[in-house]
C-alpha positions as CSV (number, residue, x, y, z in Angstrom):
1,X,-63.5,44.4,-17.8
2,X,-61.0,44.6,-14.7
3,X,-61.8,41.1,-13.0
4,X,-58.7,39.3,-13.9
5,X,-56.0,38.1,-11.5
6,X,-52.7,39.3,-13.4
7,X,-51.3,35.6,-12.5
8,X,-48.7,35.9,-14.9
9,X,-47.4,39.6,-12.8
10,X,-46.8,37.2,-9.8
11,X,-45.7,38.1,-7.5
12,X,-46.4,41.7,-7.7
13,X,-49.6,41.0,-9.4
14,X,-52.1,39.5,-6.1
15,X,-55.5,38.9,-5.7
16,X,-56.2,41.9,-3.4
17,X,-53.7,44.3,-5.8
18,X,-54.1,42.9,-9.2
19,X,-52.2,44.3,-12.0
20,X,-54.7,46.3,-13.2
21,X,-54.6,48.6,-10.4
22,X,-50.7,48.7,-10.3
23,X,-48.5,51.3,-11.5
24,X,-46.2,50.3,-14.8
25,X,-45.9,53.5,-16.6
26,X,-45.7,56.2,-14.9
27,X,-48.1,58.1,-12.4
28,X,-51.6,56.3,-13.2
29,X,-52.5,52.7,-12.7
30,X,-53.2,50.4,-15.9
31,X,-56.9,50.5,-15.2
32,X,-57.0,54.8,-14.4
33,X,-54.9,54.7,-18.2
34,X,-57.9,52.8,-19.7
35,X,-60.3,55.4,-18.7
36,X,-58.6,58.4,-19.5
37,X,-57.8,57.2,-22.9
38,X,-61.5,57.2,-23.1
39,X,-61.7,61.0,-22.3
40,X,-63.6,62.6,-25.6
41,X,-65.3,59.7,-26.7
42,X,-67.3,58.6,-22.7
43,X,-68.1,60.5,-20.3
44,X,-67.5,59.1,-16.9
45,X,-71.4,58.8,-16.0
46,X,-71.1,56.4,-19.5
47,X,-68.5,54.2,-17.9
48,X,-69.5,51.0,-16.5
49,X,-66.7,48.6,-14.2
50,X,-66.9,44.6,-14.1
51,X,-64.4,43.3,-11.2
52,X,-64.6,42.0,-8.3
53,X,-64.8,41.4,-4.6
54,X,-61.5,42.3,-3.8
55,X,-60.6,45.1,-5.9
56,X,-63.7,47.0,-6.0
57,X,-63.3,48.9,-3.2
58,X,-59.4,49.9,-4.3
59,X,-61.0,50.7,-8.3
60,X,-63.6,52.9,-6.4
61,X,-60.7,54.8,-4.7
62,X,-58.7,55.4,-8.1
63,X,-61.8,56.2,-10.6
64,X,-63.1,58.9,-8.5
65,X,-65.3,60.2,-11.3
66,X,-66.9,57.2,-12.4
67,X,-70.3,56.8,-10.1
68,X,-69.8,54.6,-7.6
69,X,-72.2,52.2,-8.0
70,X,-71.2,52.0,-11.6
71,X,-67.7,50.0,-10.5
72,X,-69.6,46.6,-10.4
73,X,-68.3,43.3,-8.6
74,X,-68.8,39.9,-10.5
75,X,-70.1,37.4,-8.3
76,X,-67.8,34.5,-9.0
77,X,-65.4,34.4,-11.9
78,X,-67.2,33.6,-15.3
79,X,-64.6,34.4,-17.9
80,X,-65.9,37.2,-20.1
81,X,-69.3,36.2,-22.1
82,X,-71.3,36.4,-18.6
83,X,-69.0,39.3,-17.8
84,X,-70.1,41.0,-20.9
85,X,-73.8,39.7,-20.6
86,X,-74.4,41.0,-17.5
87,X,-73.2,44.4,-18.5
88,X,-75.5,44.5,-21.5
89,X,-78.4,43.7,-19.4
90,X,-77.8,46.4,-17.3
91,X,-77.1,48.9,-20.0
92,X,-80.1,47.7,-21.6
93,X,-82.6,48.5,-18.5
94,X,-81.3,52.2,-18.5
95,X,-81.4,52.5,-22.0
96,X,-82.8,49.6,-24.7
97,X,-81.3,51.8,-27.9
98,X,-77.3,51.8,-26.1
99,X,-74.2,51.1,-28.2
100,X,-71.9,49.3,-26.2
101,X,-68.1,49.0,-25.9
102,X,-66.1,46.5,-24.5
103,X,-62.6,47.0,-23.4
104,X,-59.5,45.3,-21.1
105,X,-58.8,47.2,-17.9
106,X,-54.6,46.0,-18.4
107,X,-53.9,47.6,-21.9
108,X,-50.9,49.6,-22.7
109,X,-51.8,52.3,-25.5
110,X,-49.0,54.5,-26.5
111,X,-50.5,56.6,-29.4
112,X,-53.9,57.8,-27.1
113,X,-55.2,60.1,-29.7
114,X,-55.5,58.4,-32.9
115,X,-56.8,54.8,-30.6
116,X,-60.1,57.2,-29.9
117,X,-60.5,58.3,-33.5
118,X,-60.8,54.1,-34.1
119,X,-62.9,53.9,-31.1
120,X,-65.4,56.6,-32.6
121,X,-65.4,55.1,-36.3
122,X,-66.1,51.3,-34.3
123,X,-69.3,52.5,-31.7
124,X,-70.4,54.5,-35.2
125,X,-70.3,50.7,-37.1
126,X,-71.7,49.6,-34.4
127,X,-75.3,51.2,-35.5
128,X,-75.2,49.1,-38.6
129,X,-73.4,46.1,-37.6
130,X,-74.2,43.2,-35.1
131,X,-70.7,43.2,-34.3
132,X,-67.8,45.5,-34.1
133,X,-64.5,44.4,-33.2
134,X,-60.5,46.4,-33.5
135,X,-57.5,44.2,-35.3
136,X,-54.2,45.3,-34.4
137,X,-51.6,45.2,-37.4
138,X,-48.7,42.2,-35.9
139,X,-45.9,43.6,-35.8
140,X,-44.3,39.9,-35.9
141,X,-45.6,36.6,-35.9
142,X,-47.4,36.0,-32.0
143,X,-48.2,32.8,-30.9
144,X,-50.0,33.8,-27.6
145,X,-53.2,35.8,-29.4
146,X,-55.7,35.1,-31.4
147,X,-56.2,36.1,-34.8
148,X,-59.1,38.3,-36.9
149,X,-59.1,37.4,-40.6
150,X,-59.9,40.6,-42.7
151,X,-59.9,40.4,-46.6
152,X,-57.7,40.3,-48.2
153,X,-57.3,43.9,-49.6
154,X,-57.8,45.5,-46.4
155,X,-55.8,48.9,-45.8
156,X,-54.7,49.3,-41.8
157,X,-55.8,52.5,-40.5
158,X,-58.9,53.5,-42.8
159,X,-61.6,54.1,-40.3
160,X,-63.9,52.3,-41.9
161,X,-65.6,49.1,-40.8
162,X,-64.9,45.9,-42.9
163,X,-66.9,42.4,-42.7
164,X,-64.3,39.8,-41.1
165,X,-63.8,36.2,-42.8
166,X,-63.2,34.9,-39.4
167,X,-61.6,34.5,-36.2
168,X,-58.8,32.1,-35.5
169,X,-57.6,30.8,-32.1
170,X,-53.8,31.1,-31.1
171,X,-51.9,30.0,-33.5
172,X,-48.6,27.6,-33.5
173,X,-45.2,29.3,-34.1
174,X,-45.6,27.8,-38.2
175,X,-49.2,29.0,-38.3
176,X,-48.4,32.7,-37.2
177,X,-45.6,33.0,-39.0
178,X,-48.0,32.6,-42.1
179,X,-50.7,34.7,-40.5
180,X,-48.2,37.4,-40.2
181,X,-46.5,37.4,-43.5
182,X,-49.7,36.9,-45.5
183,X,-50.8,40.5,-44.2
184,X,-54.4,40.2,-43.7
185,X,-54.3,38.6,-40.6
186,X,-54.9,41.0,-37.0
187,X,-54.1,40.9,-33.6
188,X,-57.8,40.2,-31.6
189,X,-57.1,43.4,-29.5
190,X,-60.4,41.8,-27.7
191,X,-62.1,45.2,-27.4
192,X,-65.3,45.1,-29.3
193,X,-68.7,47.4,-29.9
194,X,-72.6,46.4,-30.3
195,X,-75.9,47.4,-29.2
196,X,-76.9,46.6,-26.0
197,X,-80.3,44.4,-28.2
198,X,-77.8,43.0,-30.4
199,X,-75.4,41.1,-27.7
200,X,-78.2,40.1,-25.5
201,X,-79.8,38.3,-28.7
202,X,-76.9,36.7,-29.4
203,X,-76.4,35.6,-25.8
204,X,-80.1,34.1,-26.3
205,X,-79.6,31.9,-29.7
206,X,-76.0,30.9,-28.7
207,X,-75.4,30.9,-24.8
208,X,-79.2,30.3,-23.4
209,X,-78.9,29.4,-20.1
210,X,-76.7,32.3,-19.2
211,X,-79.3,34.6,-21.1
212,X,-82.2,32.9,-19.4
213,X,-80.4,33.2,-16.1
214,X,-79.8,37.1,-16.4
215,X,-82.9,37.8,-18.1
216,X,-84.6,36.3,-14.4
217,X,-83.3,38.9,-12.6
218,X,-85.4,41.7,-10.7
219,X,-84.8,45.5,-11.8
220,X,-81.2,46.9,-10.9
221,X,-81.5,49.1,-8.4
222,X,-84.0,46.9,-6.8
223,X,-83.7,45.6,-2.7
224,X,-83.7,42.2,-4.6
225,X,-81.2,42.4,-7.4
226,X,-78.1,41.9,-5.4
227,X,-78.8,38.5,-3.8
228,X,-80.6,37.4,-7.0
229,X,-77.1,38.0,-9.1
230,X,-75.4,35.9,-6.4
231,X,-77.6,33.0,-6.9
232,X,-78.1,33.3,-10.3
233,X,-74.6,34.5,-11.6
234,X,-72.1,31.5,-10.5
235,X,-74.5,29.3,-12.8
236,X,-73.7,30.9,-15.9
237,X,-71.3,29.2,-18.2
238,X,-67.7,29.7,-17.8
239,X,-66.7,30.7,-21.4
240,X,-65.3,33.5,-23.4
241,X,-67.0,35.8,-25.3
242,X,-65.2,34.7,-28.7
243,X,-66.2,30.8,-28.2
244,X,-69.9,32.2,-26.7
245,X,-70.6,34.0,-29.8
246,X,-68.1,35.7,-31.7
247,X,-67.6,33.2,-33.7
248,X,-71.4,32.2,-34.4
249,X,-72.6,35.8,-35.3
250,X,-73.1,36.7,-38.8
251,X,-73.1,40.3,-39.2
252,X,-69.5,41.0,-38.0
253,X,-67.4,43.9,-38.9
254,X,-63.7,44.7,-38.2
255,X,-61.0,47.6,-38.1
256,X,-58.0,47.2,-39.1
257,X,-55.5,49.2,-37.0
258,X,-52.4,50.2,-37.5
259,X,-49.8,51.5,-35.3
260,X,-51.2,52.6,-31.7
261,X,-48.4,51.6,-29.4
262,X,-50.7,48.9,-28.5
263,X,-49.9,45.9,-25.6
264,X,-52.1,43.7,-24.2
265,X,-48.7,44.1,-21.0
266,X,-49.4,40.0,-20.9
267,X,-46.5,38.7,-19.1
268,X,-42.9,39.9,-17.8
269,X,-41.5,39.2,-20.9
270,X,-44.3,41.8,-22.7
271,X,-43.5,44.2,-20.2
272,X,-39.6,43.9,-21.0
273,X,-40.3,44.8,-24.4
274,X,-42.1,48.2,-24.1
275,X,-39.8,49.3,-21.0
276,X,-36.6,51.3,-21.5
277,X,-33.5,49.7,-21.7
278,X,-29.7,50.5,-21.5
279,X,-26.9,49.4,-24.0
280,X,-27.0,45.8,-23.2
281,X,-30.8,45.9,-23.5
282,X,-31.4,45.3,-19.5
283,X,-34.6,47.2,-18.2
284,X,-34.6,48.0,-14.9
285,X,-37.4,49.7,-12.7
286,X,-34.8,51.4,-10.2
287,X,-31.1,50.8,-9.8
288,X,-29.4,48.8,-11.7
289,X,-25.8,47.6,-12.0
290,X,-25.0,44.9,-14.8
291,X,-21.8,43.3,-15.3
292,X,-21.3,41.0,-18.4
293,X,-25.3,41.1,-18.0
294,X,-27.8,41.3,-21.2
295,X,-31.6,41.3,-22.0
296,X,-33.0,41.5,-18.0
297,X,-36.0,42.9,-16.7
298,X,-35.8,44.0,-13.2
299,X,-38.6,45.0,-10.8
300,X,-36.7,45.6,-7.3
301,X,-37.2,48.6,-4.9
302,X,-33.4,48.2,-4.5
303,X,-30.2,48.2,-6.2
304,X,-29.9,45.0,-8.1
305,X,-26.3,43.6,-9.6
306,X,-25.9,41.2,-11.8
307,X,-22.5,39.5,-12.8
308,X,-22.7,37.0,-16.0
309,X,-26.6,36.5,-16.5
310,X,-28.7,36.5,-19.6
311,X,-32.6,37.2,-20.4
312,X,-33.7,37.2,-16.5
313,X,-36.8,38.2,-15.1
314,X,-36.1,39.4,-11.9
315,X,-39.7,40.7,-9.2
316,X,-38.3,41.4,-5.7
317,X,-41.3,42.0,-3.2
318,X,-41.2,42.0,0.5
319,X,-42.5,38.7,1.2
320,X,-41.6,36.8,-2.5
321,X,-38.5,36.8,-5.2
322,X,-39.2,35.5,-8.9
323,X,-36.2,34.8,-11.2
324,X,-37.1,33.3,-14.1
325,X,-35.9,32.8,-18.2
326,X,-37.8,36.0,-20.2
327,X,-38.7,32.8,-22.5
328,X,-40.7,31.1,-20.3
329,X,-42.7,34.7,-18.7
330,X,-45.8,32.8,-19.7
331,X,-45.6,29.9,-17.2
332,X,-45.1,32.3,-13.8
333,X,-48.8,31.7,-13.7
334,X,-48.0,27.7,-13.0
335,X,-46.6,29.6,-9.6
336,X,-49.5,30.9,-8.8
337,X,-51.4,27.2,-9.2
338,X,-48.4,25.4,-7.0
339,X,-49.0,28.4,-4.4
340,X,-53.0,27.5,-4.6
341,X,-51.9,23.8,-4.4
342,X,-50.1,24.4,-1.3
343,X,-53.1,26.9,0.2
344,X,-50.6,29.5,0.4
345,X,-53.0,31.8,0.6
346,X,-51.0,34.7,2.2
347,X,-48.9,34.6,-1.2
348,X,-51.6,35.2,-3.5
């Protein structure tokens, strides 16, 4: 899935250059990362894109060994149970008996190998179970994801499928602070593993128009298909694949992870916290001189000094500056709505 905006990497993160196809760490763009964690476990002609109009053409140019017409452009922005839906019925014309994953174009994974030894154990479950999904151990109590409930005896890093008890929205600071301490409570790492039958049936008993919608439309590779998915596609309900059915389905199975140097690279602030930082715990993309300074991020392609400042965000681009408090990373997206507000559309 690689449709998202990045409003909260404003303004480095834009519509035409979203952060997915952005450099962060190192030499390879978030999304080119996803894929080549995959290596091993998918072959390229198994790897499937959902964006959109304005980055499909830049996605096309970085995944050069992922089949062209495989890099897929949404219609219209659905959030991801149509996303997902639309996926499966295409996957499921090719090949009715296909095991399915799902997984975020924008995900930092540190610890590559043993993330694909989950990855095999979960499309393996997936043969048996309705519903496959990857918990991430917390490593403290977050209030901006959502939660998997596994028993309450369950071992992090077994590779071995176990039903969930439930899922649980984002929590208040009080509530994940219990989540957290009680132990059996994940991370949703929002990557998750079916047959292609199973998720299309589920789309049918819980999200019916949007299955009834999709099922409409003519073959694939058909003349028609394209304009048909136009039409048809901006109709389909705007919800997320845990509302859709995630929490309706019966049969569903988790993996408890443990350490993979896993980040969902969220906000500025999450990005402060996996980046490198000198003795006063500033992070700095390029030069940096700090005076009396602790606990900034900087993204700047030029020297930055700073004299008496604490827990800044800092983004210097040729046409915008953001300085914000690392606290409140999670609002730059209210930026991005002002800057719609305003039809500031050479901003965006």
């Amino acid at each position: 899935m690689a449709g998202g905006r990045g409003t909260r990497f404003w303004p480095r993160s834009r519509k035409r250059k979203a952060k997915q196809v952005l450099k962060f760490f190192g030499d390879r763009t978030l999304i080119q990362q996803t894929v080549d964690r995959l290596a091993g476990v998918l072959e390229p002609s198994d790897i499937w894109v959902l964006t959109n109009d304005l980055l499909q053409a830049e996605i096309r140019k970085q995944l050069r060994d992922v089949p062209r017409q495989q890099i897929f452009a949404e219609p219209a922005q659905r959030n991801t149970a149509p996303c997902i839906a639309l996926a499966a019925h295409i996957l499921h014309e090719r090949d009715p008996d296909a095991v399915m994953g799902v997984f975020p174009a924008d995900h930092l994974i540190l610890k590559e190998s043993r993330f694909r030894n989950f990855v095999k154990a979960a499309f393996r479950a997936a043969e048996t179970n309705d519903v496959v999904v990857l918990g991430i151990q917390p490593l403290w109590a977050e209030t901006g994801y959502g939660y998997i409930e596994f028993p309450r005896n369950v071992k992090p890093g077994l590779l071995q499928a176990t039903p969930v008890a439930s899922f649980r929205e984002k929590p208040d600071e009080r509530l994940a602070r219990r989540f957290f301490e009680r132990g059996h409570f994940f991370w949703n790492a929002g990557m998750f593993f079916w047959r292609v039958g199973v998720v299309l049936e589920l789309m049918r008993k819980h999200q019916p128009k949007t299955a009834t919608l999709l099922a409409s439309l003519p073959p694939v590779g058909s003349k028609e298909f394209g304009a048909a998915l136009d039409e048809a596609y901006p109709l389909c309900e705007d919800i997320s694949i845990d509302y859709a059915i995630l929490e309706k389905a019966e049969r569903v199975a988790g993996i408890a992870i443990d350490d993979i140097g896993w980040n969902d690279v969220g906000s500025w602030e999450a990005m402060y916290n996996v980046a490198g930082k000198d003795a006063n715990e500033n992070a700095a993309r390029n030069g940096l001189i700090a005076e009396a300074s602790r606990g900034n991020y900087i993204d700047a392609n030029k020297l930055v000094a700073l004299v008496g400042v604490e827990n800044l965000v800092i983004v210097d681009t040729p046409d915008a500056l953001l300085i914000a408090d690392r606290s409140k990373a999670q609002d730059v997206s209210k930026i991005v709505k002002a800057l719609e507000k305003q039809n500031q559309e050479e901003l965006l």
